[in-house]
N, C-alpha and C positions, 0 to 999 in steps of 0.2 A: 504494500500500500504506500507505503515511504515512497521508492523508489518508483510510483507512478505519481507523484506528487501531493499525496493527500496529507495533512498536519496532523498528528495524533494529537487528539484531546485529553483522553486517556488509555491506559493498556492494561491488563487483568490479566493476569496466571496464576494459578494455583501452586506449581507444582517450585519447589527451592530451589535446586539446581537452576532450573529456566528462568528463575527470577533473577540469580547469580548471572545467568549469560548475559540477559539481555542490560542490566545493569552495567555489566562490562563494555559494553556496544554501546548502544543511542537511547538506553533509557535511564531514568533518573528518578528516586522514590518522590512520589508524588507529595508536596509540602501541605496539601489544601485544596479542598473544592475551589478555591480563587486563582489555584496552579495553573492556569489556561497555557497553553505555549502562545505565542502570536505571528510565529517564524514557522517556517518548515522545517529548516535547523537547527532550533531547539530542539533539547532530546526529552524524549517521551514522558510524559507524568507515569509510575507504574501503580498501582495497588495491586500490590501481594496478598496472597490469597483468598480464600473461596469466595466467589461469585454470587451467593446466594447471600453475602452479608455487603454488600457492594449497593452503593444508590447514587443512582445516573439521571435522576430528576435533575438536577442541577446543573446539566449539558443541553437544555432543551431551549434554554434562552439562546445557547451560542449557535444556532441555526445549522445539526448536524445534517451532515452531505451523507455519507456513510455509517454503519455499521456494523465490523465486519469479525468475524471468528470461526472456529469450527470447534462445537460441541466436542466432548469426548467421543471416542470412536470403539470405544472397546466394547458397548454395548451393542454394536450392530457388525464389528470385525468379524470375518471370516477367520479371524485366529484365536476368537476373545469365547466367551461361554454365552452369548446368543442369550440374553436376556432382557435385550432391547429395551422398551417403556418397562420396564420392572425393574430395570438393574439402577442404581441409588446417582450411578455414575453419568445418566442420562442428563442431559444439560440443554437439553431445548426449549424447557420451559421457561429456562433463564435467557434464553438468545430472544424468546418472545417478550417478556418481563421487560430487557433491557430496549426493544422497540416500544414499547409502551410509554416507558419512560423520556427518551427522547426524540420520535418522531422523525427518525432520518429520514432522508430521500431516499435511500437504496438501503440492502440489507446484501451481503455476500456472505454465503455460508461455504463451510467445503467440510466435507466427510466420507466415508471409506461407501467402496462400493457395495459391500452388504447390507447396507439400508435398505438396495431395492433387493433385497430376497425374498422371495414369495412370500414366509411366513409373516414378513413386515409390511408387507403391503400395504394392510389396511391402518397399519399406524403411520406410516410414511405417507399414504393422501390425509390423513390427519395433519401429520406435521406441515403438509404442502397449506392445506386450508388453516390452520391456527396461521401461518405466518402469513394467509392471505385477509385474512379477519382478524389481527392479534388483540385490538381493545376491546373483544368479546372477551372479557378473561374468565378463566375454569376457576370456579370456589374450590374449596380444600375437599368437603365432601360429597362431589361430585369426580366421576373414574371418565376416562378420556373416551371410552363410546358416549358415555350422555352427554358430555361436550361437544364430541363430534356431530351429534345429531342438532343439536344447538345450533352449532354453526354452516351446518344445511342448510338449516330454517333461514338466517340470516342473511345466510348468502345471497337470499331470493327478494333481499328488500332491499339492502343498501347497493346505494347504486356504484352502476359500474365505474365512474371516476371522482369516486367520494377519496378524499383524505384522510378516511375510515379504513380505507381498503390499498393493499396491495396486490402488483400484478407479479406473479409468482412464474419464473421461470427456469426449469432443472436441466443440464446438462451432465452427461456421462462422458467421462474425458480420460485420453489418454497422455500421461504428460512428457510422454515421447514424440507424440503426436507436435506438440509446443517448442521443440527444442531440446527439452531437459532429457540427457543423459541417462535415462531411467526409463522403464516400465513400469507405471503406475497409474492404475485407475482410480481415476475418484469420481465421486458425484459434487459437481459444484450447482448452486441455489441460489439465483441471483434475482433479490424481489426491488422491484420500484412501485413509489408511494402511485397512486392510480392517480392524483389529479394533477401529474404531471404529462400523462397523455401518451406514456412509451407502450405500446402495445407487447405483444408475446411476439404479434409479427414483424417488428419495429427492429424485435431486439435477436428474432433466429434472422433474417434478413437484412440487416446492417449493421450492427452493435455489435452480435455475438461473437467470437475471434473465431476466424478460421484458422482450421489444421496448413502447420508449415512445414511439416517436415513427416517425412513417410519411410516405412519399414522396403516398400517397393522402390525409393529412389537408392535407400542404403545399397540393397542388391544391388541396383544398377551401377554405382559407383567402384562397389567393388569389384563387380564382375569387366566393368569397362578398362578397370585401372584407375580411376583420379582418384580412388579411396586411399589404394596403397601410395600414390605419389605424394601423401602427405605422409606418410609413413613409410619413409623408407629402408628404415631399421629392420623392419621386421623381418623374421627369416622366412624364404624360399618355401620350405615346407609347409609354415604358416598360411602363408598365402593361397598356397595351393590345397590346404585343407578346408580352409574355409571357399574358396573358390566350388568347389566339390559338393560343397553340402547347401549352397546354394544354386546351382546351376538349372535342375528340374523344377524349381520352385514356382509356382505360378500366380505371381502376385503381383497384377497391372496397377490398381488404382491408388492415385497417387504416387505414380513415376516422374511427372512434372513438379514434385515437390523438393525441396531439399530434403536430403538424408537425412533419416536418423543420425542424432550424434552417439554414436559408443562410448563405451566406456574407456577406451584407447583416447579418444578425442578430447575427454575430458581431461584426461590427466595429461597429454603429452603433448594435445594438438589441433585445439578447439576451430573448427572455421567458419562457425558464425560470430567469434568475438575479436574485438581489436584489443590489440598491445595483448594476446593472450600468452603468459609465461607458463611453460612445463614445469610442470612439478618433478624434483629430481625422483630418479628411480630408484637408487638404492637409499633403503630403509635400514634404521639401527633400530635392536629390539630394545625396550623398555629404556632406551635415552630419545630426546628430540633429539629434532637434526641438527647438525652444527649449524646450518644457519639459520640467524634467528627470524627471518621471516618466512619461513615455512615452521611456525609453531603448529604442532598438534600433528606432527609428518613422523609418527613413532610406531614402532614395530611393535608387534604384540605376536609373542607365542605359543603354538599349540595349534594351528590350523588344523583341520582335519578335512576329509572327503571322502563319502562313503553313499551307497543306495539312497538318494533322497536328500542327500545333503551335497548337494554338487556344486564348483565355484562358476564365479563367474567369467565370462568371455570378454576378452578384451575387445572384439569385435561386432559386438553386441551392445545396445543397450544393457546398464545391471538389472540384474533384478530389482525388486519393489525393494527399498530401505524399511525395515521395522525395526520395532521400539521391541520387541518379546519381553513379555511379561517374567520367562524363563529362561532366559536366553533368545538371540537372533536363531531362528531356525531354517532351514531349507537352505543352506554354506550362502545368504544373501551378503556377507558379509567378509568371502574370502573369493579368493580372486586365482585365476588360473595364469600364468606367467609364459613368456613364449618359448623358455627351454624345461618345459616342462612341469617345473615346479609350482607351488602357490604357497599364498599368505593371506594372513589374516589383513583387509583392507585400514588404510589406516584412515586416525579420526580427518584426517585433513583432505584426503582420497574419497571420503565416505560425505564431507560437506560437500566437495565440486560435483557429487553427482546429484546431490539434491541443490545445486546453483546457489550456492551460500557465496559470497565474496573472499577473497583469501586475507581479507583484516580483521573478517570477523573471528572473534574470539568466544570459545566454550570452555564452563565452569564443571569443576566437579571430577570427579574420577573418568575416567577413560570407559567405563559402562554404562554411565550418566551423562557424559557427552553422546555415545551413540544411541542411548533414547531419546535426548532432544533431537537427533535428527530426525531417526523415526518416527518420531511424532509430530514434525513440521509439517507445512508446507513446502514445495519446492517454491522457492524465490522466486526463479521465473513464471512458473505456471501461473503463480498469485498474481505477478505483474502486470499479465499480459490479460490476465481477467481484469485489474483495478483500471488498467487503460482502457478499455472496455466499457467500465461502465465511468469512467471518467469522461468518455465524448458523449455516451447517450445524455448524459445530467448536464453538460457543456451545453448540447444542442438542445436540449428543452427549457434551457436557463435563457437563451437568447431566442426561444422560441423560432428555432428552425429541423425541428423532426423535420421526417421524410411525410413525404407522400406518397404511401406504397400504392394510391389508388393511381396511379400515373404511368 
């Protein structure tokens, strides 16, 4: 959001470590509800933890533009125990509460793609309509079908471009799709206040960010050659391995895209960024690197790779980064090397793939650095959503939406 131009008013985390990072970076414990920043480079007011003792009444005079976070995710993760609206860790009630409280123009949510699993269905169009109706608010004892059915009712009165109402629109994304180094699906949730006039078709047809980069141009680049001409270290064999195991593949759409960036690209040889420096190759186990601006570039021992826990391809997009509650599982976390060998990826290898900047700095032991990432956003992907909805609120600030009737 920073990085697309937006001023934080305020920032909320729950979690110490994350509060330690982000304190080290651009934010600052917040002095006072009077703590407004009035710069964009001022750094962040924070309030440190839980959310549900948090009151945002008091941002509603400063005319917010945005609203943005993503609930916890472990209630609806494909990794977590699937206990969705039961489990204590659900936090959308608060994402709602806190729209209530200050009436942004927009809201951006992002969360794991297990939201939309069947079994949640019916609580995911729930969540869809609460954040389409949020100042209907749910009493304590009243359970979220009577709510929902509440908010049926309601839906049929207020009208379509009341400032009662927002227009709710969800996206399934891939954020390799966007650039980022990474396979990672998520569901992003991006609602605007209804009397501002941005449609659903406003925002799939000129707003929404289209896909930049595709798994079928990656093929094409390597199979052409201008993949490995950025990479010319690699060995012969390499080449010819991976050359091999793409060549019957049959994946047209989105060839006129730029490639997927791999996970080779990120660390040695980015070519969608400028002035981009390689991260050196060789790692020390359990010291930093002598130099000091590759902090957090440290070896960690005991890789392993076995049935189901496989590393990853330098050739490839990484895997999805997780936080594991029990450890990182499925080897997303260890990397396969091009004479054979692997390692355990390090913390500063494991931010460039979720697009964190190399000044950013992480607090906490080296197991608590890799759950902040796993549990971020990637940088970019957020970016390129908050520029997104940064022109659609531009263009209806100046009153120049589209006219898709045209």
């Amino acid at each position: 959001m920073h990085e697309a131009g937006f001023r934080h008013l305020v920032v909320n985390e729950f979690s110490k470590r994350a509060c330690e990072t982000l304190l080290a970076n651009l934010a600052v414990k917040r002095k006072g509800e009077d703590h407004i920043p009035v710069d964009l480079m001022e750094k962040w007011p924070l309030v440190e933890g839980d959310v549900r003792e948090v009151d945002f009444s008091y941002l509603r005079s400063q005319g917010v533009d945005v609203v943005a976070g993503g609930p916890p995710c472990q209630p609806f993760s494909l990794g977590g125990v699937h206990k969705g609206d039961e489990d204590a860790r659900n936090m959308f009630p608060e994402l709602f509460r806190v729209v209530r409280e200050t009436r942004p123009l927009a809201v951006v949510c992002e969360n794991v793609r297990g939201l939309l699993r069947p079994s949640f269905s019916p609580y995911f169009d729930y969540i869809l309509r609460e954040l389409s109706l949020p100042f209907e608010e749910r009493s304590d004892d009243v359970d979220w079908e009577e709510h929902d059915a509440i908010l049926q009712n309601r839906d049929k009165v207020v009208p379509l471009d009341s400032a009662q109402r927002y227009v709710v629109n969800v996206a399934l994304v891939n954020a390799a799709d966007y650039g980022v180094p990474q396979v990672r699906n998520r569901v992003i949730i991006v609602a605007f206040r209804a009397d501002l006039g941005i449609t659903q078709e406003m925002w799939d047809q000129v707003f929404k960010p289209k896909r930049t980069h595709s798994q079928a141009a990656l093929f094409k680049s390597q199979l052409d050659g201008s993949y490995w001409r950025r990479h010319k270290k690699v060995p012969p064999e390499v080449r010819k391995r991976i050359k091999e195991s793409i060549k019957d593949k049959k994946v047209l759409d989105g060839s006129d895209l730029l490639p997927w960036r791999t996970l080779r690209d990120a660390l040695y040889s980015n070519p969608d960024a400028e002035d981009f420096k390689p991260l050196p190759r060789d790692v020390v186990n359990g010291a930093d690197h002598p130099e000091e601006e590759w902090t957090h570039h440290i070896g960690w021992p005991g890789a392993r790779i076995y049935a189901g826990h496989t590393p990853n391809n330098l050739d490839k997009p990484a895997k999805t980064v997780k936080a594991g509650v029990h450890g990182v599982p499925g080897g997303e976390s260890v990397m396969l090397l091009d004479d054979g060998t692997y390692r355990y990826m390090t913390v500063r290898e494991t931010a460039r793939v979720m697009t964190f900047p190399d000044w950013w700095r992480f607090k906490g032991p080296r197991g608590e650095q890799m759950r902040q990432l796993g549990n971020a956003v990637p940088v970019l992907l957020g970016k390129v959503f908050a520029k997104a909805v940064a022109r659609a609120l531009a263009a209806a600030s100046v009153g120049e939406l589209p006219d898709l009737g045209k």
